[in-house]
DRENPA-3360 file (N, C-alpha, C; in nm, 2 decimals, always signed):
BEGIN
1 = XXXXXXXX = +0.08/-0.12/+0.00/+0.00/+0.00/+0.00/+0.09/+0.12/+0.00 ~ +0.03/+0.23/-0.08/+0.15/+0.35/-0.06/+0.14/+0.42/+0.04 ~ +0.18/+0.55/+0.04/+0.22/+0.63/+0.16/+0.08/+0.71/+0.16 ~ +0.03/+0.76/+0.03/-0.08/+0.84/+0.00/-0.19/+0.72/+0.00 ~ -0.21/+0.59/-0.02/-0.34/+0.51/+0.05/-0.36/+0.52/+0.20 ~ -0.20/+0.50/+0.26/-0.23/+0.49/+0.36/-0.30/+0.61/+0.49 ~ -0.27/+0.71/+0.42/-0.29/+0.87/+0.46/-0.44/+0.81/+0.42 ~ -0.53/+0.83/+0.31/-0.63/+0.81/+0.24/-0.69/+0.79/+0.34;
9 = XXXXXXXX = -0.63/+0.65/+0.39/-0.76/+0.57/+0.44/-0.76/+0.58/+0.62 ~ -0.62/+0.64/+0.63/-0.63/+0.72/+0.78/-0.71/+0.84/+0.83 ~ -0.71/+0.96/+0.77/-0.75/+1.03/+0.77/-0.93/+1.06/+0.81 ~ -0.97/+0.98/+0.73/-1.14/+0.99/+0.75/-1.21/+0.89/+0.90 ~ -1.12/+0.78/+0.93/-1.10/+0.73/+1.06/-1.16/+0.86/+1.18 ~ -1.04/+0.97/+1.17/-1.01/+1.03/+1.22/-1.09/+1.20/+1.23 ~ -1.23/+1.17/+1.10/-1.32/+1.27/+1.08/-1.23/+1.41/+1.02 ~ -1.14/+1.37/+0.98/-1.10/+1.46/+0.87/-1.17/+1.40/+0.66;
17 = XXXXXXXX = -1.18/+1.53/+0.60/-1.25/+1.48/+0.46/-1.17/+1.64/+0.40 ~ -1.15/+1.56/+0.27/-1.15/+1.68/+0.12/-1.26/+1.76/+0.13 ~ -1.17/+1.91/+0.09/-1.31/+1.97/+0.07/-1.30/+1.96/-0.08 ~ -1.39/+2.13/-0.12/-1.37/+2.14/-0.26/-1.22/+2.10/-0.33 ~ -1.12/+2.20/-0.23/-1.02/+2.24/-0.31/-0.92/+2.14/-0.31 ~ -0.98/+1.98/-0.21/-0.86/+1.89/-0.19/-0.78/+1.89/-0.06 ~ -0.82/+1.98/+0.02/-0.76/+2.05/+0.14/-0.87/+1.92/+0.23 ~ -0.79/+1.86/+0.37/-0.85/+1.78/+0.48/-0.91/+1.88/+0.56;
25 = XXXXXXXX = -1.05/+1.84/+0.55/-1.10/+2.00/+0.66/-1.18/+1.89/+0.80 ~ -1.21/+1.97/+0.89/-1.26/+1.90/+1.00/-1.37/+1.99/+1.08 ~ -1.51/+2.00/+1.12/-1.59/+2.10/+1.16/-1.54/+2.26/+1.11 ~ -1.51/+2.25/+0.95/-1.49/+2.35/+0.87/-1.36/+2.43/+0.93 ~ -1.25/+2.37/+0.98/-1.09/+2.39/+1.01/-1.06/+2.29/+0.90 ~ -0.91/+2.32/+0.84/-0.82/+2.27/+0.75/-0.69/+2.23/+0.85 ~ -0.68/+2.10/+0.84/-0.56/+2.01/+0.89/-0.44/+2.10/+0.86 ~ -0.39/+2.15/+0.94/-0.25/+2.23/+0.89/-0.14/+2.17/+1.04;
33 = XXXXXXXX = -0.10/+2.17/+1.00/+0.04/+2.09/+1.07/+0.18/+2.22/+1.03 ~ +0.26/+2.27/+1.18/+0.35/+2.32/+1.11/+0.51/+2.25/+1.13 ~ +0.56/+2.24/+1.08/+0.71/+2.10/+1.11/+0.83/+2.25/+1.15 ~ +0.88/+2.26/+1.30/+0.97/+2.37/+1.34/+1.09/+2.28/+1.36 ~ +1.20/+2.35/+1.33/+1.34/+2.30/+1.29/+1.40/+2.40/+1.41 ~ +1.47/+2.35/+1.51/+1.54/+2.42/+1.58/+1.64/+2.51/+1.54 ~ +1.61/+2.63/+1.57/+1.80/+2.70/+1.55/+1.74/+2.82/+1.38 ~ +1.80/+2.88/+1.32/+1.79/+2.93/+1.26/+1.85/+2.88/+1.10;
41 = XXXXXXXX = +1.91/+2.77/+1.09/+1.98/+2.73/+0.96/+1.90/+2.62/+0.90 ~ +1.90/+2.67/+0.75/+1.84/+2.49/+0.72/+1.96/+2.44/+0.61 ~ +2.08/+2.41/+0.69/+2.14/+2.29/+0.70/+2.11/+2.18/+0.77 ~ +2.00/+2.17/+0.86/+1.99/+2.13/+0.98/+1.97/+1.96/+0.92 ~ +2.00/+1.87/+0.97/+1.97/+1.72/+0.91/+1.87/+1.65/+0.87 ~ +1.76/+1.73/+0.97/+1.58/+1.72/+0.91/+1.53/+1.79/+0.80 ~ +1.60/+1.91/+0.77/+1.57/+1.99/+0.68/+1.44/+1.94/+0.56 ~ +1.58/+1.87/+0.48/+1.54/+1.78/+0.38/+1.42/+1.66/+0.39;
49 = XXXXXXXX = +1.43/+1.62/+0.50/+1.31/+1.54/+0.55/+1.17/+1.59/+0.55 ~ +1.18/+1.71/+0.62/+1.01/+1.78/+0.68/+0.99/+1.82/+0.53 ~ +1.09/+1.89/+0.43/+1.04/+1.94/+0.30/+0.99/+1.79/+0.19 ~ +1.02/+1.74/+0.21/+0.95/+1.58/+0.17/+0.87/+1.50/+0.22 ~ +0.84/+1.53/+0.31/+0.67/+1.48/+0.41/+0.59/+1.61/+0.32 ~ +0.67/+1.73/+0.37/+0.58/+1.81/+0.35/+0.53/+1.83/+0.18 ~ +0.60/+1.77/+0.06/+0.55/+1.71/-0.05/+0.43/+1.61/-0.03 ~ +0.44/+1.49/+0.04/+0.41/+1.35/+0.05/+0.25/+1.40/+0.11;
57 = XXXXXXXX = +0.24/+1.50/+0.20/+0.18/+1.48/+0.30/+0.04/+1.59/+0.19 ~ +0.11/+1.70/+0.16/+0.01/+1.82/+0.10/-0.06/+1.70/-0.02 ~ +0.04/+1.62/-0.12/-0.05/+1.56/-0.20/-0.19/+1.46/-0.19 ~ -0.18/+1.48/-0.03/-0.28/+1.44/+0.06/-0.40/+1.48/+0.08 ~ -0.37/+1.62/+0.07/-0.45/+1.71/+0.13/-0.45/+1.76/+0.29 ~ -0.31/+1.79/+0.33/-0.28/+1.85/+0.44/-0.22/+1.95/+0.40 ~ -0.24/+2.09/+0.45/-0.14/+2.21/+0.47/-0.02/+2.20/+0.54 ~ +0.10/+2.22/+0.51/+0.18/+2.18/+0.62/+0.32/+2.32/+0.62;
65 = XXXXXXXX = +0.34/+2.33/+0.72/+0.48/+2.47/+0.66/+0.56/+2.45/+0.75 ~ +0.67/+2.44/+0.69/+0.82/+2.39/+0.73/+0.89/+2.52/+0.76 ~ +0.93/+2.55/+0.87/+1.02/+2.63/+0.94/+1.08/+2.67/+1.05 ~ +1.20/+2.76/+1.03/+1.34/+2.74/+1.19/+1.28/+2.83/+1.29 ~ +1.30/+2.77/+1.39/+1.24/+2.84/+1.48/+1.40/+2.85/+1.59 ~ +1.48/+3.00/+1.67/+1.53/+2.99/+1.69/+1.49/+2.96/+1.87 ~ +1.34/+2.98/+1.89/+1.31/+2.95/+1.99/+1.25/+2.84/+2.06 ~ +1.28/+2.72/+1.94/+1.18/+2.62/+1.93/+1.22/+2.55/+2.06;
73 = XXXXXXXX = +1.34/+2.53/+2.15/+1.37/+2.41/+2.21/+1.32/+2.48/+2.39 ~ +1.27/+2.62/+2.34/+1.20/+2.67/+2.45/+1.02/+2.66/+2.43 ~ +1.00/+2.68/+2.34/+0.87/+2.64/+2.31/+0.81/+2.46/+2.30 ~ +0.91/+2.38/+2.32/+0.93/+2.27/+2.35/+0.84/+2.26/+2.43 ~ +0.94/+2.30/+2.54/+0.88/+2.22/+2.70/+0.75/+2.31/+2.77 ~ +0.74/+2.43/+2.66/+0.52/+2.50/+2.70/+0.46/+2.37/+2.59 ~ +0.47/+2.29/+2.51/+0.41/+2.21/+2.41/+0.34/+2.32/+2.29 ~ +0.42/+2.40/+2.26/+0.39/+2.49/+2.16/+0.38/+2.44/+1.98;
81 = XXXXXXXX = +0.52/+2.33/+2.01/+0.49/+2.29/+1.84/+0.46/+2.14/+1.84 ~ +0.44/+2.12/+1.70/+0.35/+1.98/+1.65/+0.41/+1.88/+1.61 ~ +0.51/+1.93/+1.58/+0.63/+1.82/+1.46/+0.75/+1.94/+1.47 ~ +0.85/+1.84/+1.53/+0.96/+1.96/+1.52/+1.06/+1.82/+1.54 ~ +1.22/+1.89/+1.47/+1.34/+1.85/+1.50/+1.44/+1.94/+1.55 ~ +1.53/+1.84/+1.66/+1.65/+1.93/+1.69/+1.76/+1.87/+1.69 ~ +1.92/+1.90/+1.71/+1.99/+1.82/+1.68/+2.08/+1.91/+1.76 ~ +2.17/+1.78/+1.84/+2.25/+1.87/+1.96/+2.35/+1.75/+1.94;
89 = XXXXXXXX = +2.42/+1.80/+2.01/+2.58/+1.67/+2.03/+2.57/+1.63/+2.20 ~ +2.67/+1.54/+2.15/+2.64/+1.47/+2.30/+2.81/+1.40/+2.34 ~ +2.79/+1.32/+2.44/+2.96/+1.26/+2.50/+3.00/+1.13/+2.44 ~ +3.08/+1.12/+2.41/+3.14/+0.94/+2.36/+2.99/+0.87/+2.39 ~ +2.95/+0.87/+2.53/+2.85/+0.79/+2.57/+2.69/+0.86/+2.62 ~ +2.62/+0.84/+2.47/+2.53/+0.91/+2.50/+2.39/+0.85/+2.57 ~ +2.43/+0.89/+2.74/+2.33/+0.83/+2.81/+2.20/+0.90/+2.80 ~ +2.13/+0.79/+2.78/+1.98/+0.83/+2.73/+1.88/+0.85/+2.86;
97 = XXXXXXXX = +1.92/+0.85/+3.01/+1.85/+0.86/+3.13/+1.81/+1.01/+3.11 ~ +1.91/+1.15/+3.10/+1.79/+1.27/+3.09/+1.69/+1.28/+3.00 ~ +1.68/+1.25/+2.88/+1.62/+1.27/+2.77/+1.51/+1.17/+2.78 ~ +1.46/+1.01/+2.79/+1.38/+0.92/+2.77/+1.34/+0.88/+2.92 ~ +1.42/+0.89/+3.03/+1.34/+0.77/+3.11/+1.26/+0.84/+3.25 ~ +1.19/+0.78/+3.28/+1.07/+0.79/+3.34/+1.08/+0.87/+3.45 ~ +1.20/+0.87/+3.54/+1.17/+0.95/+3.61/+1.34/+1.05/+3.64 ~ +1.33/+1.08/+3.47/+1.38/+1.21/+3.48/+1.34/+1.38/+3.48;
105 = XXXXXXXX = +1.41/+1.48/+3.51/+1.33/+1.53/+3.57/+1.38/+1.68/+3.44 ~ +1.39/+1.63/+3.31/+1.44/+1.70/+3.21/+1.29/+1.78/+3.14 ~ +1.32/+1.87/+3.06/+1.22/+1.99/+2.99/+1.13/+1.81/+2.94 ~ +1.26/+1.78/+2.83/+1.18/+1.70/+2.77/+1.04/+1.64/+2.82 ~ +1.11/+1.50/+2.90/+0.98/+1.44/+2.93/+0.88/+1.55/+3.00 ~ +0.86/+1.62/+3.00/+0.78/+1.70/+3.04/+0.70/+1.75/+2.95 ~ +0.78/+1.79/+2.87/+0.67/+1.83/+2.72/+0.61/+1.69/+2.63 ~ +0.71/+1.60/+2.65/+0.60/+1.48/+2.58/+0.48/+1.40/+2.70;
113 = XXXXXXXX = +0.50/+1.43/+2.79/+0.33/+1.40/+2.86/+0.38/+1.30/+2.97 ~ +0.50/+1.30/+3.00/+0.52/+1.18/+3.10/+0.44/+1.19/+3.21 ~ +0.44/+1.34/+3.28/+0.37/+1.34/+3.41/+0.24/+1.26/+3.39 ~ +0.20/+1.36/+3.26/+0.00/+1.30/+3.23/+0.04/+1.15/+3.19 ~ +0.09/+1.09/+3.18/+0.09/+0.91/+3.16/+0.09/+0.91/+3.31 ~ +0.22/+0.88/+3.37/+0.25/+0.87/+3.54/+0.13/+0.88/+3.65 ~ +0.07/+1.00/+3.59/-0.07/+0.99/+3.66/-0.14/+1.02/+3.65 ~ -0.16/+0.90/+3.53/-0.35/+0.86/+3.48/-0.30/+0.72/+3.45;
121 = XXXXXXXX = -0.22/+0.68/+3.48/-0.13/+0.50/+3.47/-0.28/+0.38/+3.38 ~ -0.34/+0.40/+3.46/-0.54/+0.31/+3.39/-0.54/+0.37/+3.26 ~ -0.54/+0.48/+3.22/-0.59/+0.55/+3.11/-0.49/+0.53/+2.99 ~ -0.38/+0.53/+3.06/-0.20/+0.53/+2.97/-0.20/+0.40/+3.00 ~ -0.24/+0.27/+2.99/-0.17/+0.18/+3.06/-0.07/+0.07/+2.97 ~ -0.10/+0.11/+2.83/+0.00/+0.08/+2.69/+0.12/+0.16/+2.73 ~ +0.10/+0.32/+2.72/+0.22/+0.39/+2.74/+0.27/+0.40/+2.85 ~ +0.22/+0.38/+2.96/+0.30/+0.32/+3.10/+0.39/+0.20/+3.05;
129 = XXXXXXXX = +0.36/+0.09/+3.04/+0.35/-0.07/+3.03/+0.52/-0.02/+2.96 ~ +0.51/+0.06/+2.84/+0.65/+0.11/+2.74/+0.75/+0.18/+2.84 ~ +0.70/+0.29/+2.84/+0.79/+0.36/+2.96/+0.87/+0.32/+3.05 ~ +0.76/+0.23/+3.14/+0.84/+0.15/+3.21/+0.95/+0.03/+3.15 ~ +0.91/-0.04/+3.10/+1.01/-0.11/+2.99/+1.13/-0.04/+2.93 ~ +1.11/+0.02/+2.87/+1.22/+0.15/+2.83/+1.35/+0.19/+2.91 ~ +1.25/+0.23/+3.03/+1.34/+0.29/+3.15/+1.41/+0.20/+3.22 ~ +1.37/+0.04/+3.25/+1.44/-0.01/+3.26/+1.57/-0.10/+3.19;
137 = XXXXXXXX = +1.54/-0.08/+3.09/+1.66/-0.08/+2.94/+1.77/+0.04/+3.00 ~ +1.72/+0.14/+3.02/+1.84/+0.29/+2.99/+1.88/+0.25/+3.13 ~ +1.84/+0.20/+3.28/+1.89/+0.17/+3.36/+2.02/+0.02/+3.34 ~ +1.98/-0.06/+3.27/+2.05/-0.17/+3.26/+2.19/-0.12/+3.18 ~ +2.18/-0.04/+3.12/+2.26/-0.01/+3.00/+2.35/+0.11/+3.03 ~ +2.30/+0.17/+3.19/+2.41/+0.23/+3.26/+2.48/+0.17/+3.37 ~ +2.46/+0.07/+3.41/+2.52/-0.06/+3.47/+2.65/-0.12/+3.41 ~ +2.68/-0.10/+3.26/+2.79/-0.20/+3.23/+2.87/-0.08/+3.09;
145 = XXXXXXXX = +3.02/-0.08/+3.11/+3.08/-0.04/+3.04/+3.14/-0.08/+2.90 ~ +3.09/-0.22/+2.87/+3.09/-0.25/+2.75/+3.03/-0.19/+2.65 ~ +3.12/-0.12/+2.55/+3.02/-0.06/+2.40/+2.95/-0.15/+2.38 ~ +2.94/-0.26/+2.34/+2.88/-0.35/+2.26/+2.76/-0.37/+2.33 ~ +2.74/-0.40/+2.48/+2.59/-0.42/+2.57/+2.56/-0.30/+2.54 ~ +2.62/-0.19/+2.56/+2.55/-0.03/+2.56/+2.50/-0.01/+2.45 ~ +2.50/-0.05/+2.35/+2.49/-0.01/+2.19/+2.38/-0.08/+2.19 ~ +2.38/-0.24/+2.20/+2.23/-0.31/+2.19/+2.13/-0.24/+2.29;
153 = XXXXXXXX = +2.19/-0.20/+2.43/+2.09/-0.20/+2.48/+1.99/-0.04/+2.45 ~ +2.13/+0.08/+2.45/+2.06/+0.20/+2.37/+1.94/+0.17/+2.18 ~ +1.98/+0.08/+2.15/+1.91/+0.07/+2.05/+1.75/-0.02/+2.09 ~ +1.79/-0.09/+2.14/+1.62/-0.16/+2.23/+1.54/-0.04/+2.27 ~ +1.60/+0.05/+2.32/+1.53/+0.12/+2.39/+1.47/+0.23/+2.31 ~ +1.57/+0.27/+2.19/+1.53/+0.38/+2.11/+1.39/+0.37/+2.01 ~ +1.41/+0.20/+2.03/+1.26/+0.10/+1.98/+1.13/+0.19/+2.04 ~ +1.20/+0.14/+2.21/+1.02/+0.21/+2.28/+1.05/+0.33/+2.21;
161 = XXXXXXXX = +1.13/+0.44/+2.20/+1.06/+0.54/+2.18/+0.99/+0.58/+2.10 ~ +1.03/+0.51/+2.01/+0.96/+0.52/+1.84/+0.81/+0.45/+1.94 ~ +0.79/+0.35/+1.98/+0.65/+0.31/+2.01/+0.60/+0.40/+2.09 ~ +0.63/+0.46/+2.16/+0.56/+0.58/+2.25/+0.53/+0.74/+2.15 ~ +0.58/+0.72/+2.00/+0.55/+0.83/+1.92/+0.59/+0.92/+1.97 ~ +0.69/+0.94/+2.07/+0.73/+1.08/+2.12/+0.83/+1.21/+1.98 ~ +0.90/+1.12/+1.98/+1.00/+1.15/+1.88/+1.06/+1.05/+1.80 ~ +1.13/+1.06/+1.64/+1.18/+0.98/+1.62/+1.35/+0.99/+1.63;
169 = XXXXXXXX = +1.38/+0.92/+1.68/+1.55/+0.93/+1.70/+1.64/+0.88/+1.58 ~ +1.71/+0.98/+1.56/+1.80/+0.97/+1.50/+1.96/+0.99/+1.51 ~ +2.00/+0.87/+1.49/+2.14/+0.86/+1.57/+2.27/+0.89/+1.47 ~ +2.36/+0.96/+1.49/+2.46/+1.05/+1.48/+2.43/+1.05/+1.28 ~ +2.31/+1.07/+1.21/+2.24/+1.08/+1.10/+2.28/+0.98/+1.03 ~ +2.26/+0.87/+1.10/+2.30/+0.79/+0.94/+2.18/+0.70/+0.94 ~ +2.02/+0.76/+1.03/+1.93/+0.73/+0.98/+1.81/+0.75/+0.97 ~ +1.85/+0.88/+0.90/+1.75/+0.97/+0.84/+1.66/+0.99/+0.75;
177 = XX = +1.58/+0.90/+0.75/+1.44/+0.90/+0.66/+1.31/+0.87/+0.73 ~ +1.22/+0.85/+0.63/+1.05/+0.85/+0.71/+1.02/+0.76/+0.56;
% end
């Protein structure tokens, strides 16, 4: 199935429909999605990515506008944007305990909803069930100084995150597509 069936046949699930002009409208709003790129440059490694969704996605019938936002990683953690990338560096060993696990006490998990999972646990209890799994991975995998355990085990975990939909990770770019 293609990318555009799959969109097709997602979309109306979700009480979005074409109007006249081919535009996804919903109680007479138009689906507009905006994709913010941290920082001001579009060198940035997502660049090229958001402008090719943002092909993929308009032939859909979504509005979508791709742009740098120099304040985006502060507008982060108020939940101001929709679809955003950022790209920062990190140490030989990039431990993934501030950024992903459960009871860190970083902007991030704050802006992707951990508290509201943590407590509504009945209501989240898929995204609990992950989190917790997850967080136990990034704990095991700061236990042992082997690259090779660290490596498997940072990549098991980068799994959940992709399942939790929080973000997609992308590790030092060499895998960068959608």
């Amino acid at each position: 199935k293609s990318v555009k069936d799959f969109i097709q046949d997602l979309v109306p699930k979700a009480g979005w429909y074409p109007n006249a002009e081919g535009k996804l409208v919903k109680d007479n709003k138009k689906l507009e999605l905006t994709f913010t790129i941290a920082g001001g440059s579009t060198d940035h490694p997502a660049f090229t990515m958001f402008n090719k969704a943002k092909v993929k996605l308009e032939n859909c019938g979504f509005t979508i506008t791709v742009k740098n936002d120099v304040n985006a990683l502060r507008k982060l953690t108020t939940g101001q944007l929709e679809v955003w990338a950022a790209a920062w560096s990190s140490t030989i060993d990039p431990d993934m305990y501030q950024v992903y696990h459960k009871n860190s006490n970083a902007s991030s998990v704050k802006a992707w909803g951990y508290n509201h999972i943590r407590e509504n646990e009945s209501a989240y209890w898929m995204e609990t069930e992950i989190l917790n799994k997850m967080s136990e991975i990034i704990d095991d995998a700061r236990e042992t100084d082997v690259q090779a355990d660290r490596t498997a085990l940072y990549e098991e975990a980068m799994g959940y995150v992709l399942d939790l939909a929080i973000e997609l990770p992308v590790y030092q770019r060499q895998q960068l597509y959608a």
